[in-house]
N, C-alpha and C positions, 0 to 999 in steps of 0.2 A: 504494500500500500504506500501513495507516495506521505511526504512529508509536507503539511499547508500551514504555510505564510503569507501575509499580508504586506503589500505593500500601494501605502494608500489606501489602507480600507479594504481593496481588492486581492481576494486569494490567489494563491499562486502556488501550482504542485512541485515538490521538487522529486525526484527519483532518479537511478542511475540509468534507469532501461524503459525509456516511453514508449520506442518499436518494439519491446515486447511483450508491456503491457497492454497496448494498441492488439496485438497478434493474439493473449489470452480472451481480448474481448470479443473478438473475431470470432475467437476457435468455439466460444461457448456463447456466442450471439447474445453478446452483452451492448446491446445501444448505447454508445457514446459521441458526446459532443466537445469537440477539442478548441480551444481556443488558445491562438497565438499572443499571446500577451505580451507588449510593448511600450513605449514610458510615453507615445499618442493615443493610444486604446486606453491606456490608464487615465489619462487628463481626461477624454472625451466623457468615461466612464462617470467622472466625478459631476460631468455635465448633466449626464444623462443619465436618467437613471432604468429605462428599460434596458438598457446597453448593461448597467451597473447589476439589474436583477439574472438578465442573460449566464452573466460571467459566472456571478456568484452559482447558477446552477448548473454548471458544465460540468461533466463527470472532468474535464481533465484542465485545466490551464497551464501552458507551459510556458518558460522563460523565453521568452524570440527577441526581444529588443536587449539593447546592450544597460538602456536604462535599469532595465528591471534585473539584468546580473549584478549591476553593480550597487544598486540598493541591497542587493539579498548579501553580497560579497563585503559592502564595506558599514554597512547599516547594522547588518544580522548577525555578518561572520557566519556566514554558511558557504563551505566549499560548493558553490553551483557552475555548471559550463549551460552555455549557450545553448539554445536547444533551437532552431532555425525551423520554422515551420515547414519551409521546404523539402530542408533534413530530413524533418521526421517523415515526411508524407514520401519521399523518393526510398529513406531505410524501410517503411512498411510494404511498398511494393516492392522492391526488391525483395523484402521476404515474405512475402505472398509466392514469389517465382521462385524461389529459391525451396520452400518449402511444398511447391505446388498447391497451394491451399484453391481449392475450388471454389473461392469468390467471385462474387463481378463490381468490376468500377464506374463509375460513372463520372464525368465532369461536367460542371456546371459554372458558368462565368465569362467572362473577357468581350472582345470585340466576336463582331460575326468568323466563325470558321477559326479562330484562337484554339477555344478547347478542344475542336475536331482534331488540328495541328497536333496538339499538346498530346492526345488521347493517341495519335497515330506514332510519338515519340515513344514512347512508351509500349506501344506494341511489336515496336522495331526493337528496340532495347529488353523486354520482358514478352519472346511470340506463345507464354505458354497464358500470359494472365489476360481472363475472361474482363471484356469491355462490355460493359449494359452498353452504352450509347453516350452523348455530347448533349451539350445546349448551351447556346451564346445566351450572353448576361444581356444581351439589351432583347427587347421583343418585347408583344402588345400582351394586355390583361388576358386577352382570347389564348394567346401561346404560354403565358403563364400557365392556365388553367389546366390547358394538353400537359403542358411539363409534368403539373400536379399527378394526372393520372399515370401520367406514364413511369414515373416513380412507383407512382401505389403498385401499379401492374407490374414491374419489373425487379423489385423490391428488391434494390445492388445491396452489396452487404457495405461495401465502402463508397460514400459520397464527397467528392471534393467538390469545394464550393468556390469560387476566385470573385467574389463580387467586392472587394474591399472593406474596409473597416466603416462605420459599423453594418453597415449593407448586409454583408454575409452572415453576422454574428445574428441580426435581429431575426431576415431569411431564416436559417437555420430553426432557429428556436421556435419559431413560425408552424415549422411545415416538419419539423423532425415526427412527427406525430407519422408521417403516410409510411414511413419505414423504423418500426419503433426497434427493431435491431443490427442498423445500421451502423458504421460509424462514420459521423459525418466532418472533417474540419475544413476548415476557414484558411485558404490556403494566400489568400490576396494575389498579388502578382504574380506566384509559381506559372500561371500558364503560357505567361508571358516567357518567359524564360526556357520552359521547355519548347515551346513553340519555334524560339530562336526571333521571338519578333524584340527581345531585349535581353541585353548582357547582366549576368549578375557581379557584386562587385570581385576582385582578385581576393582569394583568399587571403592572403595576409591581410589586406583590409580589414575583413571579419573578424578574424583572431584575434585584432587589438580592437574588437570594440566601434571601429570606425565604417564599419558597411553604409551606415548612414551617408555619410561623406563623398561617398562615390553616388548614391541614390542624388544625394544634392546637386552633385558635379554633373549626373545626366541630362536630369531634370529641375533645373533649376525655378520650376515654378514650383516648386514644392514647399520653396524658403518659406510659405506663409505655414504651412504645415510642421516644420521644421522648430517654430518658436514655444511649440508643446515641450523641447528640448531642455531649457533652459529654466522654463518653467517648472516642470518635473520635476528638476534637479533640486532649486529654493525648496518648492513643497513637502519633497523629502525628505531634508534633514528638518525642515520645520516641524513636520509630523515626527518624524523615525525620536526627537527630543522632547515633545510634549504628549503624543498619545499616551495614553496608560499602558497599553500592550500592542505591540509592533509583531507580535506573533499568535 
C-alpha cells in the first residue's frame, strides 16, 4: 500500500512500484483513477474545488511535477523520485506486453488523428497489446455521446485520457462510472509525444528537476501558466511552517 502525504492540502501516494501496483489492479480488475500531480494541478486544485474533490478520491496520485518532489524531499524528508506520468503509463504497457496480459487500451484526447498516431506507436512498439480503439479530444456533444457508448460497449481494461489538466481529471471522474474496472489516467501531453507531433525534454533536463524549462523554451506561451511556479513555491513553505500536520 503506498504511503499518503499532503502537500497543500492535497494527497499525494508515494510507493516504490506504481507499474506494478497499476498491473495488481489490472490483474484482479480493480478500477482505478490515477492522477498526475504537479505544483499547477496543485495551485489550480486550491482554486477549485471539484478538481480538489476529484484528486482527493483517486485511488492513486503520483508525484509528476518537480514541485511536488521537492516539497515531499525538502519539506517532509521523504526519499521520493519523480514519477512522470508518461513513465508510468509507457512502464504499464510495456508490461502488459511483456507479460502478455490480455487487456485492451484505449486512447482518448489531443488534436484530430493524434491519438490514432499515438495508438498506432504503440502497436509498432508492443504488436502483441490489444487496442479497443482512439478518439480525438475535440468533437461535438452528439460524438461525445457515441464515445460514451462505445466505452460502455467495449469496456478497455486501460483508458488513457490526454485532454489536459483539469479537462481530463474532471472527464474522468465524470464518466469512470461506464467502465467501473478500468484503469483510467490523465496522461496530458503523452500523445503528443508518442505521436512525434512534439519532442519531450533531454533527459538530463528531467533528472534535475528542470523538464519545465524546456516545456517553456518550446512553448513559450505557457509563461502565463508557468507563474503557478513560483507561487507554489511561497505557499509551500508558508503552509509546510504553519499547518498543524503536513502529513
Amino acid at each position: 500500500m503506498p504511503k499518503v502525504f499532503s502537500v497543500l492540502g492535497i494527497p499525494v501516494h508515494v510507493m516504490n512500484d506504481y507499474a506494478g501496483w497499476l498491473l495488481d489492479c489490472l490483474q484482479h480488475s480493480r478500477g482505478s483513477h490515477v492522477i498526475t500531480l504537479n505544483a499547477e494541478m496543485t495551485m489550480q486544485a486550491q482554486q477549485n474545488p471539484s478538481l480538489a474533490n476529484v484528486i482527493e478520491n483517486a485511488e492513486l496520485v503520483i508525484p509528476d511535477g518537480a514541485g511536488v518532489v521537492l516539497y515531499l524531499q525538502w519539506l517532509l524528508w521523504q526519499k521520493v523520485q519523480r514519477c512522470p506520468g508518461i513513465e508510468l503509463a509507457e512502464k504499464l504497457l510495456h508490461a502488459m506486453g511483456q507479460q502478455q496480459i490480455d487487456k485492451q487500451v484505449f486512447f482518448y484526447g489531443g488534436a484530430p488523428g493524434v491519438a490514432a498516431q499515438a495508438a498506432a506507436f504503440w502497436q509498432q512498439q508492443i504488436p502483441s497489446l490489444h487496442i479497443a480503439g482512439t478518439h480525438s479530444g475535440y468533437h461535438s456533444a452528439e460524438e461525445e455521446q457515441q464515445l460514451q457508448q462505445t466505452l460502455a460497449q467495449l469496456q478497455p481494461q486501460v483508458i488513457l485520457v490526454g485532454l489536459g489538466v483539469p479537462r481530463q481529471e474532471l472527464w474522468i471522474a465524470q464518466n469512470r462510472h461506464l467502465c467501473p474496472q478500468a484503469i483510467w489516467i490523465g496522461v496530458g501531453g503523452s500523445f503528443d509525444i508518442w505521436s512525434g507531433t512534439k519532442s519531450r525534454a533531454p533527459a538530463w533536463l528531467g533528472n534535475n528537476n528542470l523538464e519545465w524549462l524546456y516545456r517553456l523554451y518550446k512553448e513559450p506561451w505557457r509563461w502565463r501558466r508557468m507563474l503557478a511556479l513560483p507561487k507554489f513555491a511561497i505557499k509551500a513553505f508558508v503552509y509546510r511552517f504553519t499547518a498543524r500536520s503536513a502529513t
